[in-house]
NUROBA-915024 format. One record per atom (N, C-alpha, C): x, y, z. Coordinates in steps of 0.2 Angstrom, whole numbers, plus 2048, in hexadecimal, padded with zeros to 3 digits. Layout:
<sites>
XYZ...
</sites>
This chain:
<sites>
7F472135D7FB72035A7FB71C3547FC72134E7FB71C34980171634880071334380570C34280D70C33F80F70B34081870B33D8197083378147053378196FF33081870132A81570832881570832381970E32281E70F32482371632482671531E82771D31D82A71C31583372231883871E31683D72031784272531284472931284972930A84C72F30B85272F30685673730885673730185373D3038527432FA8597442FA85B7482F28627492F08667502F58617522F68647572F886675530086474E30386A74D30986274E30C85D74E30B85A74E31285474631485574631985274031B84B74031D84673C31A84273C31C83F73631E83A73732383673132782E73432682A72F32282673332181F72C32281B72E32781572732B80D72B32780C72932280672B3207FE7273237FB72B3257F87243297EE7293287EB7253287E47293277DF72932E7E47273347E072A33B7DC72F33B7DF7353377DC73A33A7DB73F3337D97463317DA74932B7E274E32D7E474D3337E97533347EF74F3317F57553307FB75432F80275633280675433580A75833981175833581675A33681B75B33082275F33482775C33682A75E33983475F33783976233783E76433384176333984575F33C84C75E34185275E33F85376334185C76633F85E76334486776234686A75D34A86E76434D86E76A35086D77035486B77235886C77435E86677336486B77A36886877A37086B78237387177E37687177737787977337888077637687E77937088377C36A88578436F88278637388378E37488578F37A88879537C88C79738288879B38588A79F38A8867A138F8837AA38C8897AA38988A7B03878837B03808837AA37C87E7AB3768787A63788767A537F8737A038286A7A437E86679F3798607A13798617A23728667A536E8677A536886579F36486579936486179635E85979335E85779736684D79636584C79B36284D7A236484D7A836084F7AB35C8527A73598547A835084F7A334D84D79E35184779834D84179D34D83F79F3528387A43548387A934D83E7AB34E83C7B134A83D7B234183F7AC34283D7A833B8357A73398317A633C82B7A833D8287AE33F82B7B433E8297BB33F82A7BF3378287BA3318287BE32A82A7BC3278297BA32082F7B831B82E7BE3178357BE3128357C230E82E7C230782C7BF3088257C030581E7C230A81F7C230D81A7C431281D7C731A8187CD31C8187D03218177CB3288187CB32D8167C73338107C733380C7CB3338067CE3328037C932D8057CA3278037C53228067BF32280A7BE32680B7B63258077B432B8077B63308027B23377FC7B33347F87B732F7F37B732E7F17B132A7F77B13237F67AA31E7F57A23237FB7A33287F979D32C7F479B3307F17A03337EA7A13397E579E3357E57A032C7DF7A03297DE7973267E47943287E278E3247E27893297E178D3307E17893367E67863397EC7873357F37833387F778633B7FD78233F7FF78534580778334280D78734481478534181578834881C78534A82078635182878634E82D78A34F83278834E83578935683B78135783B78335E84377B35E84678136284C77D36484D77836C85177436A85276F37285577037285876B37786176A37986576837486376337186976036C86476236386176336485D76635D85776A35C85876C35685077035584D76D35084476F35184076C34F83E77234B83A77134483577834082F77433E82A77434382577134181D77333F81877033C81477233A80E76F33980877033B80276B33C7FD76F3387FB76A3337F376D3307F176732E7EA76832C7E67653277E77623247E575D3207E975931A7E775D3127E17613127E076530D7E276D30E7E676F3137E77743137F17723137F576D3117F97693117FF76D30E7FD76E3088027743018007793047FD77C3057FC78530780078331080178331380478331880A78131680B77B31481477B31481677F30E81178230981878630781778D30B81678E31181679431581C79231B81B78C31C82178631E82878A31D82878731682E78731383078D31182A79330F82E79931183079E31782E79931E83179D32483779A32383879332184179032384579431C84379631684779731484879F3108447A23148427A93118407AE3188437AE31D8447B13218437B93208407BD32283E7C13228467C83278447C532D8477C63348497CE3318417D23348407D83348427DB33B8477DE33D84C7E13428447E23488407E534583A7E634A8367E034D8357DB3488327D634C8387D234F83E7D234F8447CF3538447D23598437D73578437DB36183B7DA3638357D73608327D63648317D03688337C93628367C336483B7C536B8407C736B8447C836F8417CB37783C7CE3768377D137D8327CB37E82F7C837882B7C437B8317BC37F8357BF37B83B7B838183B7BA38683D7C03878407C238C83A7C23938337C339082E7C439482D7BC39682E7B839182D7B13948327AD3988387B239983F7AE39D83C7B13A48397B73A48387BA3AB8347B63AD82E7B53AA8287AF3AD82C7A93B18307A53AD8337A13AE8367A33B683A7A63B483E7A73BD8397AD3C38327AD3C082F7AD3C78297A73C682A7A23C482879B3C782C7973CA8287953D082E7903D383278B3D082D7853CD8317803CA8367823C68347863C28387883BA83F78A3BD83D7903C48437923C484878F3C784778A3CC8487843CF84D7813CC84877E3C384C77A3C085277F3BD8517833BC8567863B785E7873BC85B7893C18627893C68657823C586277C3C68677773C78677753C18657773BC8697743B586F7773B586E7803B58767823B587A77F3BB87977D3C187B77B3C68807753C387C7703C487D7683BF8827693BA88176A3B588576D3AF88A7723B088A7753B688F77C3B489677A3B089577E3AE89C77E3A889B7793A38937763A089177439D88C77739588A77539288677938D87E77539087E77239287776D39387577339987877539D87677C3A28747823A187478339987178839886B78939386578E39785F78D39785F78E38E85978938D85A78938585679038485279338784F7993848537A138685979E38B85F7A338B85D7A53938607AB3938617AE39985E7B639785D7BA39E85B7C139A8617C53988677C239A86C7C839886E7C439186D7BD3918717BC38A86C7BE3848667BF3848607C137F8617C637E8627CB38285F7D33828677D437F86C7CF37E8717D237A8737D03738707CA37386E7C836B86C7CF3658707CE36186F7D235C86E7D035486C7D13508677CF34A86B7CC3468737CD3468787CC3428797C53458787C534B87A7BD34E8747BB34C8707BC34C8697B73478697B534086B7BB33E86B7B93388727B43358797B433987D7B333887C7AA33A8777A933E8767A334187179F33B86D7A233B8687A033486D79C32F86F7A232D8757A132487979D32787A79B32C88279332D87E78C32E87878D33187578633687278233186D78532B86A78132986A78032486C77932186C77631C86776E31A86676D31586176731486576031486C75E31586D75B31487275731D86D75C32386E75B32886675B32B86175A32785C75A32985775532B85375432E84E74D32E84974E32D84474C32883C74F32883B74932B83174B32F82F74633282874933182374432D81D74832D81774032D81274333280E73E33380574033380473B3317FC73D32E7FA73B3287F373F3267F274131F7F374331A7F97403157FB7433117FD73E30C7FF74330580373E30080873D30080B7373018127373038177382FC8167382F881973B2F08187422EF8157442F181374B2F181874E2F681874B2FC81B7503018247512FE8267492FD82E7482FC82E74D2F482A74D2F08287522E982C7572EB82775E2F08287632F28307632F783375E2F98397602FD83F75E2F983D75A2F18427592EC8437602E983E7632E88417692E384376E2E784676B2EF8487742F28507762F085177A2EF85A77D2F085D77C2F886277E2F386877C2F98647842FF86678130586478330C86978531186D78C30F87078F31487878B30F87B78B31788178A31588578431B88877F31988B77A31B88F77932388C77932889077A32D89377532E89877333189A76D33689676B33D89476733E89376434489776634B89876B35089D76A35589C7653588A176135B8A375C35D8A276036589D75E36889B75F37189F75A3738A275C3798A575637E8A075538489F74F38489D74E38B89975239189575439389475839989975839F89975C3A389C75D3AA89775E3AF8977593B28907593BA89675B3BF8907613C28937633CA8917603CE8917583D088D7563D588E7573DD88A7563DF88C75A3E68887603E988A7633E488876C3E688276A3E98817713ED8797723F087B77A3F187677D3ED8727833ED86E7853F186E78B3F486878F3F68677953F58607963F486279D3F185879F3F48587A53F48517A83F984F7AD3F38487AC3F38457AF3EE83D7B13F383C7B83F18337B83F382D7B63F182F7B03F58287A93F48257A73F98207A53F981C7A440082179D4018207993FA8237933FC8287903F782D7893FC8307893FC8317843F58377813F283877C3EE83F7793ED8407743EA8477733EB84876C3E484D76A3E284F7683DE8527633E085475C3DE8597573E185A7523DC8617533D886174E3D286874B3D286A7483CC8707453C98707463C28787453C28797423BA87473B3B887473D3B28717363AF8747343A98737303A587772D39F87273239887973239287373338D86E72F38886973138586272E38486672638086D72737E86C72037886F71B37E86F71E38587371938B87071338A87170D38E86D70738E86970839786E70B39886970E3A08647143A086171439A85C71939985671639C85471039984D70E39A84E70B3A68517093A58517083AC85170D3B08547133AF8547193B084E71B3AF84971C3AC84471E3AA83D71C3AF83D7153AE83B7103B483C7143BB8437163BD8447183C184071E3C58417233C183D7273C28377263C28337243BF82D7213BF82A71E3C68307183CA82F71A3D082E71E3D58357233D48357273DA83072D3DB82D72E3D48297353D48257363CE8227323CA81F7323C28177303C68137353C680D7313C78097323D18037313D18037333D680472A3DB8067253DA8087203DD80E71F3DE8137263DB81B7243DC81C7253E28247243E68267233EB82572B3EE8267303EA8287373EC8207393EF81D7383EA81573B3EB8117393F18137313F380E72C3F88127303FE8197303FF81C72E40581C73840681F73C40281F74440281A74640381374640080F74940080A74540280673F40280273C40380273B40A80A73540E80973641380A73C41981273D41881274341B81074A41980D74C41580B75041581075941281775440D81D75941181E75B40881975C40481A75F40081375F3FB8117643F980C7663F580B7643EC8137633EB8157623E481B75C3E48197563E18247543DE8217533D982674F3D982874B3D282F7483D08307453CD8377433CC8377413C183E7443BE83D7453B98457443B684473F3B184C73F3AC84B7413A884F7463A485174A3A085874339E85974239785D73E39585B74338E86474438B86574738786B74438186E74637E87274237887A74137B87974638188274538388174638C87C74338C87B74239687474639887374739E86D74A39F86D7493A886674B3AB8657493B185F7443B48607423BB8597413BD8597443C48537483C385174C3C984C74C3CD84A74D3D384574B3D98437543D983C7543D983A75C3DA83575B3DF8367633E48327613EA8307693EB82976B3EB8247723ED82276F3F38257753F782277340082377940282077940982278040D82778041182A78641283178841683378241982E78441E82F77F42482F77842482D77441D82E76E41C83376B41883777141583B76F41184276B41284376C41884876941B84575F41D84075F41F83E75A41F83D75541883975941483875740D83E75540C84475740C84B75740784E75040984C75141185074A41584C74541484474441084173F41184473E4098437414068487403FE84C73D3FC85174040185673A40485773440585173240A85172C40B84E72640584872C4028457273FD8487233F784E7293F78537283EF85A7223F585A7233F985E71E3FC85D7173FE8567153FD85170F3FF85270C3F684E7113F284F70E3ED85670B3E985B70B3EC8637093E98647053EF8617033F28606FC3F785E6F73F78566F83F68536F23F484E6F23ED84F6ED3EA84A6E93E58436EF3E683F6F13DF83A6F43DE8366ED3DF8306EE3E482D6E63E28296E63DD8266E33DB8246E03D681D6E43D28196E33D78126E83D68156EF3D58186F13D88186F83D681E6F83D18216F53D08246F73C88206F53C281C6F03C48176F03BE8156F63BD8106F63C480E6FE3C380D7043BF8167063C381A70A3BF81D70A3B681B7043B681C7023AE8177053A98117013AE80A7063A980A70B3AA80B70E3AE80A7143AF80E7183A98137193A981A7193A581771939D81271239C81371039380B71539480671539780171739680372039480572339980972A39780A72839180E72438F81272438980D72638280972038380472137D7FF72437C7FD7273817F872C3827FD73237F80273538280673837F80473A37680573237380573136C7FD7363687F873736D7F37373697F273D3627F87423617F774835C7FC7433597FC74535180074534D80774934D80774F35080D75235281274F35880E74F35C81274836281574435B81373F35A81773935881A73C35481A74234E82174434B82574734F82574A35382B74C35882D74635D82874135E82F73A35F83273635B82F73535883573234F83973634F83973B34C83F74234C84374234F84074435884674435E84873F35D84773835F84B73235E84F73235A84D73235485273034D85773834C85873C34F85D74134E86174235385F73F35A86273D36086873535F86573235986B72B35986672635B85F72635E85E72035F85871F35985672135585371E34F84E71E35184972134984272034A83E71B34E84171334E83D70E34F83C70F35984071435984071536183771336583771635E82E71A36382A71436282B71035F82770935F82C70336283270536783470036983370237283170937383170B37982D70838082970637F8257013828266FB38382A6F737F82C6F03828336F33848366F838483D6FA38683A6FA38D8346FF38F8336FF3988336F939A82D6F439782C6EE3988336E93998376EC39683C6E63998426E739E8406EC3A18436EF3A88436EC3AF8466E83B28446E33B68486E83BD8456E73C28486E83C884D6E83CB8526E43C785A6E53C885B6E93C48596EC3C085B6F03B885B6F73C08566F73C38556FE3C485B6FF3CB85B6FA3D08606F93D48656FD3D28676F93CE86D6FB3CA8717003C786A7043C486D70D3C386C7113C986870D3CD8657123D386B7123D986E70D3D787670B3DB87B7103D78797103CF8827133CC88271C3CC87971F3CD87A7233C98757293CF8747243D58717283DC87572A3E187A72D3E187E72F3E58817363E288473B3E98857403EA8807473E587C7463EB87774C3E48767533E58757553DF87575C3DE86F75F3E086F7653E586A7663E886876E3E886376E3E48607773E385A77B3EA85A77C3ED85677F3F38557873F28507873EF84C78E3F08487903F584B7933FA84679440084279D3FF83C79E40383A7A34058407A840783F7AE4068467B44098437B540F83C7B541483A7B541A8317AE41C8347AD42082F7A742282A7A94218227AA41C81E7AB41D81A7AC4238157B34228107B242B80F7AB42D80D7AA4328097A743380B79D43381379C43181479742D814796427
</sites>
């Protein structure tokens, strides 16, 4: 994880902000553009719309065929990703510190020279569509995606960021293109670039760009809507069974984020959490958990996931139950929130080891409201989590849950 102190900060004339960690760890460079635009923005009806107009922004520029622009990229060893989240999208790019200039100006003409050749939009559109199928015949994924829109219904945060198969397959090129020409502008942007590089050089090349699209407004989201309570069942052709169990949770700039984070880290982070010992280790009532907070800019969840078989799931769900009802009663002791503490920051920094990781958590942070310094304050943030801290949300924010149950359509042979 390289060092922080020597960040260079500044916003070019053209409105764009730059955070930029030059550091000699390594010879690579990562180099990342976060707009404040995410699938948060879109309805059910244009659900997938802005990962799919980022992809396909990478399917040609008008100087080059896809054919020839994958091939200019492959050949200099570098990889670009454009790809959308909940509350924003990122356009990223990873190379070499000598192959540095030839990549980013291949960069900079997927963002501002878009090709968006009707034929490789329809094939972006089938490679979605092929990977939304995958999606919903996995358990977890499809597990998860039920109770997002569940949780959320009648919310933007329930709907899947890579869309649906009916809202893709109805997207049409005009809405891509018309999405492009409004969203992207330089003076709503954030660069984030870490590694090997000149730092004069880089801010150089992002001073002399033109104006970028055209000026949208921010829409002002409200709030999310949780449906807490609900419980779903729905039967699919699986041998086995899965199920979901979560709540609302605060969003990322809450002060009950890190206590929350801890929390989870208890219930299900790791194979010493409370889900894994007591679900799977002692009793034997589930093959797979976990437990995970998604916290996001305007609310989020924390949810308890459990793969089991049929015949266990009813048992798994009541011991779930119990476990999430134990912890909002007594004190985490002591050893084990330490524990869980390491466990949590160790994740954390291992996490740090590519150059691309730590510019995607500068970025997120600082485009999300909580500021680059996030990611060098994250650690003493867990650290200062004390056992009341966890009581406490586990008391305000573990009650009445939302509950997804995917069972088999008939009880396997045999058990």
């Amino acid at each position: 994880m390289p060092a922080l102190d020597h960040v260079v900060e500044e916003t070019l004339a053209t409105g764009l902000r730059c955070v930029l960690v030059p550091t000699q760890m390594n010879n690579i460079v990562a180099l990342s553009l976060f707009f404040p635009f995410g699938a948060a923005e879109e309805t059910m009806e244009t659900a997938g719309l802005t990962d799919i107009s980022l992809r396909c922004m990478l399917r040609g520029t008008n100087k080059l065929t896809q054919a020839e622009f994958a091939e200019a990229v492959e050949s200099l060893g570098s990889s670009l990703s454009f790809r959308a989240y909940r509350d924003f999208s990122a356009l990223s790019m990873v190379c070499t510190a000598d192959s540095l200039s030839d990549t980013l100006e291949l960069f900079l003409q997927a963002l501002e020279q878009p090709r968006f050749d009707p034929a490789e939009i329809e094939k972006e559109r089938q490679t979605t569509l092929a990977a939304i199928r995958e999606e919903l015949d996995d358990k977890a994924s499809f597990a998860m995606r039920l109770f997002q829109e569940t949780l959320f219904s009648g919310s933007t945060y329930g709907i899947p960021v890579n869309g649906t198969l009916e809202s893709v397959a109805s997207l049409g090129i005009s809405q891509i293109k018309d999405f492009y020409n409004s969203r992207f502008a330089w003076s709503k942007a954030l660069l984030v670039a870490v590694g090997n590089f000149d730092t004069r050089g880089v801010l150089s090349c992002f001073e002399r760009r033109n104006s970028l699209g055209a000026e949208m407004a921010a829409g002002s989201l409200p709030p999310p809507s949780y449906h807490k309570g609900a419980i779903l069942e729905v039967t699919r052709n699986w041998e086995q069974a899965y199920l979901v169990m979560g709540f609302p949770a605060c969003p990322v700039t809450h002060r009950d984020f890190f206590p929350l984070r801890v929390l989870a880290g208890v219930l299900g982070d790791g194979m010493s959490s409370r889900f894994f010992v007591q679900l799977r280790d002692q009793r034997g009532l589930a093959y797979a958990t976990s437990c995970q907070l998604a916290a996001y800019k305007r609310g989020g969840y924390l949810a308890g996931t459990i793969g089991t078989k049929p015949q266990s799931l009813d048992d798994a769900c009541e011991l779930m139950l119990h476990i999430l009802s134990e912890v909002c009663q007594n004190l985490v002791p002591d050893d084990e929130l330490e524990r869980t503490k390491n466990y949590i920051i160790g994740k954390y920094l291992i996490s740090h080891q590519r150059n691309s990781a730590v510019a995607f958590y500068l970025g997120s942070y600082e485009i999300v409201g909580l500021g680059w310094r996030m990611d060098e304050e994250y650690v003493q943030r867990v650290r200062q989590v004390h056992a009341e801290d966890i009581l406490e949300v586990a008391r305000q924010y573990l009650h009445t849950p939302t509950i997804v149950e995917v069972r088999p359509q008939s009880p396997p042979n045999g058990g």
